[in-house]
N, C-alpha and C positions, 0 to 999 in steps of 0.2 A: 480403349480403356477396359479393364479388366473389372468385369464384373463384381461387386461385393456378395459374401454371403450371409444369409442373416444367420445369427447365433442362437439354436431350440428356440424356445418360444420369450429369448429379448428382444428389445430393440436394439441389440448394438449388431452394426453390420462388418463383416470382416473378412478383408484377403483372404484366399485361399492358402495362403501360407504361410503358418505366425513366425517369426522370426524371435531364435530363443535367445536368451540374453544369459547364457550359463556359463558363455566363453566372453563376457563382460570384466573384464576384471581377474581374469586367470591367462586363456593364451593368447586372448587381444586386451591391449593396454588400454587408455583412456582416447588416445588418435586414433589408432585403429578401428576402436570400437563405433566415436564417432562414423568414419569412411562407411562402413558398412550400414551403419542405420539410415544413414543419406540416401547408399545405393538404392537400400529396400524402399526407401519413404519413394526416393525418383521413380521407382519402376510400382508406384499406386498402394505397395504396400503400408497396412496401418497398423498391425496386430502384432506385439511386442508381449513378450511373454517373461518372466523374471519369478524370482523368489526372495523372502527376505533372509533365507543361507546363501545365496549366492556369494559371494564365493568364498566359505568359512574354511573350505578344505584345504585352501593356498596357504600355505605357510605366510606368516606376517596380516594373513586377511582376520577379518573376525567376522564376516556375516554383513551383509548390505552394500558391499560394492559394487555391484548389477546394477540393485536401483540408482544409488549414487548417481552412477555413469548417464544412466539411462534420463536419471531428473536432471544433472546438466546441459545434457544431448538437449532434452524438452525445451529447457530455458533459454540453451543460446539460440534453438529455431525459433523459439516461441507457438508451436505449434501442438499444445496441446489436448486443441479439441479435434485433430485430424488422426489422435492416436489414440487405440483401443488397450489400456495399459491392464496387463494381467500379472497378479502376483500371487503370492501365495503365504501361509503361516503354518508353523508345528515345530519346523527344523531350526529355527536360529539359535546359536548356544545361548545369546541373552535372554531368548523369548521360547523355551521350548516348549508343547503339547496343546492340547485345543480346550484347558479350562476359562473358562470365560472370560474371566480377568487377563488373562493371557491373550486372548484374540482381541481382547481392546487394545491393551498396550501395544502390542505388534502391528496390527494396524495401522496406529498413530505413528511408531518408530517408522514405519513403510512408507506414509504418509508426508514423514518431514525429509527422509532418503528423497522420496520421487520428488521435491519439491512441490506438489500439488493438493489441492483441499480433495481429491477423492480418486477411488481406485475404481476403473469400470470393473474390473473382474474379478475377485475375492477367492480363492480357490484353502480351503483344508490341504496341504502339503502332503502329509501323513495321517489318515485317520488315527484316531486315540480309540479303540472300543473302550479302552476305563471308561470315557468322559462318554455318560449317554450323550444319545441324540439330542437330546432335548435340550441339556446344556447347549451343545455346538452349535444347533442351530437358534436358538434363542437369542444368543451372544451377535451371532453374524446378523440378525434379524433388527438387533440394535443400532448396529454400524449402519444398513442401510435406512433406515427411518430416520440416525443423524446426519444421511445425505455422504457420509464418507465411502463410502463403499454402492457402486447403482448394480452391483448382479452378483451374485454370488454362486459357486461350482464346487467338486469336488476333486479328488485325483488319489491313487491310490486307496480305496474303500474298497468293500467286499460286497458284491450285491444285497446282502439281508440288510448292512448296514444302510448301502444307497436308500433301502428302500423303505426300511425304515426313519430315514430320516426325510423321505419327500413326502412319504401319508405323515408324519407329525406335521410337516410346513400346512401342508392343504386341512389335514384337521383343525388346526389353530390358527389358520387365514395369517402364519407368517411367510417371509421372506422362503422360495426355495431357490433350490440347485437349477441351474439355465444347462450349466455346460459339465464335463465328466473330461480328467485330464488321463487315460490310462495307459498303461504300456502297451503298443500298438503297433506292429509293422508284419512284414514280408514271412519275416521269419519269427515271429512271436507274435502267435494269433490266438493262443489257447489263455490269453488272461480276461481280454476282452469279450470274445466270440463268444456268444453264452446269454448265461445271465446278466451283466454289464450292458450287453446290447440289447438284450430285450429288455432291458429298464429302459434305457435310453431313448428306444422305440416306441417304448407305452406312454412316458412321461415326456416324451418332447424335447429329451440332453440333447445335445448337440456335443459330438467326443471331439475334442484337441486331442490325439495321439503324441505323445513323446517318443523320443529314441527312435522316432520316425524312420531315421536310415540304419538302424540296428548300430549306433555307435559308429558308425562308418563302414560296415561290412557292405551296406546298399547303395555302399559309390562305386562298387565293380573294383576300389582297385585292391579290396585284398586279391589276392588270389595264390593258385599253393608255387612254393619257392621263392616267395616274396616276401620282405622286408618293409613294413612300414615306420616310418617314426611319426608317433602320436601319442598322447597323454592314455587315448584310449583303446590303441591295439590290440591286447590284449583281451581284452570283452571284444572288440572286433570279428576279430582272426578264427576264435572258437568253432562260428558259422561254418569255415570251411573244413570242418571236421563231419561235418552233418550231410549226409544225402540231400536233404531238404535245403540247403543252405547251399550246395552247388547246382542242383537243378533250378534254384530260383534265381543264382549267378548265366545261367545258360541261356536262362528264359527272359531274363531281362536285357542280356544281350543283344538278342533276334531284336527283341521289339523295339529295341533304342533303333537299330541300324536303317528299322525298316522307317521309323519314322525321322529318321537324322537326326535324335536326339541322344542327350549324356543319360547313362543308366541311372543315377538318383532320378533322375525327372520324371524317370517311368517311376520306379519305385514309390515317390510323391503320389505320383497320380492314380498308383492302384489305391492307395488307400484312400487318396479324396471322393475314388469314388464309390468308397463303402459305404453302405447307411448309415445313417446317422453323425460323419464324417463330417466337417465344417471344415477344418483347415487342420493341416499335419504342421507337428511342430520342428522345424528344423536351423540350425544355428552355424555361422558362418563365422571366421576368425578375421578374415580377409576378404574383401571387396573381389575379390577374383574364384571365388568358392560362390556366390551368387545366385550367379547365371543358371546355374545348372537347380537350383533350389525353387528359384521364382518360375521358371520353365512350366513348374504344376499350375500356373494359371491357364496357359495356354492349351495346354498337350491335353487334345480327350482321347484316351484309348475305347476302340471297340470290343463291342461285346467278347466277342471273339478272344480279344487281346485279355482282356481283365478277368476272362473264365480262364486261359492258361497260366496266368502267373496265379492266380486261386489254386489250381490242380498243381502246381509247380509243389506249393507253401505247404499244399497237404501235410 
């Protein structure tokens, strides 16, 4: 059984490998989508990750069809104290920006999408700098005191901002930030690496990394004279444009072969085992894309291993 990890300084305990829920309602249907949360739940995983834009950008969508999926998924298992549900507010075209009134309502809409009386993981979408700190956080401080919301995180902020708003949490003894959802992998290291981590590190975040496998570049199979067909090739494919982005293709190669595993699963696992790393975010269409995802519970690379793809990424 794969061990859980505990979330910075919550109590909610989580997979190593949250499974994103972006391809909920865009290139997997509502069966599919099912297949896949099954596979994750059967192989121990519990950490489900969504937004309430998901999936606004689909022609005919409007915003909540993730959760949707995600709160019938919950109700026909019935299982929803064995699932750590994370969403998110800012982006939905009915509910846009982090003025206070806004994150209740959103909430609540998020709320009646998942079918459930509370969300474990409350995440800011898109920081607003208009909306002080003090609004954002006061407003989220509410949600948990009425039980709807048990932790709340950030994702896209700017360090001054992070940091400012976890000394206003600890000066007014409210609600703060457990978790940090940032843009994070192989070949995009300079958003994070910095300030971001050393908040995280001082304050006890525990990062969810996104785009985990660089949009699919970190599955090995761009590669150059190739052809993919995918929603997101394009942001893809750029990587093999970059020094940095073929020598991390080279590097994660060796190391897949030497340990017989698929190149995402190394890729997963350099970054689970950055500091402050809890679990990489990565998202599945198909039950048969999986394997090679869930793999980061298993796979510990050596020192050795995890200082070369560091020196690759440079």
């Amino acid at each position: 059984m794969t061990s859980l990890r505990k979330l910075g300084s919550s109590d909610l305990e989580v997979f190593p490998l949250s499974l994103g829920g972006n391809v909920f309602g865009w290139t997997a249907d509502e069966t599919a989508s099912f297949a896949v949360l099954d596979a994750y739940a059967a192989a121990g995983g519990n950490f489900v990750d969504t937004a309430d834009s998901y999936t606004a950008w689909v022609e005919g969508n409007s915003g909540g069809e993730s959760e949707t999926i995600i709160g019938r998924w919950v109700k026909a298992r019935g299982n929803r104290d064995d699932v750590v549900i994370a969403t998110k507010v800012s982006q939905h075209p009915e509910f846009p920006g982090l003025s206070a009134d806004n994150i209740k309502a959103a909430a609540d809409a998020s709320l009646r999408r998942l079918g459930t009386d509370h969300i474990d993981l409350y995440y800011t979408h898109f920081d607003k700098p208009e909306v002080p700190v003090e609004e954002i956080v006061g407003a989220l401080d509410e949600l948990v005191r009425a039980g709807k919301v048990r932790h709340i995180a950030a994702s896209n902020i700017t360090p001054e901002r992070l940091q400012e708003s976890l000394e206003f949490s600890d000066r007014e003894g409210l609600a703060r930030y457990v978790a940090l959802q940032p843009h994070y992998n192989l070949v995009s290291r300079d958003t994070y690496e910095g300030g971001l981590q050393d908040l995280a590190a001082r304050f006890g975040l525990a990062a969810v990394p996104y785009f985990a496998l660089a949009a699919g570049f970190l599955t090995g199979k761009y590669r150059p004279g190739t052809t993919v067909q995918s929603a997101r090739a394009a942001g893809a494919a750029k990587h093999l444009d970059t020094e940095r982005g073929r020598n991390v293709l080279t590097a994660l190669d060796e190391i897949a072969q030497a340990h017989d595993t698929e190149i995402p699963t190394v890729a997963l696992a350099w970054l689970a085992a950055q500091p402050t790393v809890a679990a990489p975010i990565a998202s599945a269409r198909t039950v048969e894309q999986l394997p090679a995802l869930l793999g980061v519970a298993q796979l510990e690379l050596t020192g050795e291993e995890i200082t070369r793809l560091t020196r690759a990424s440079a």
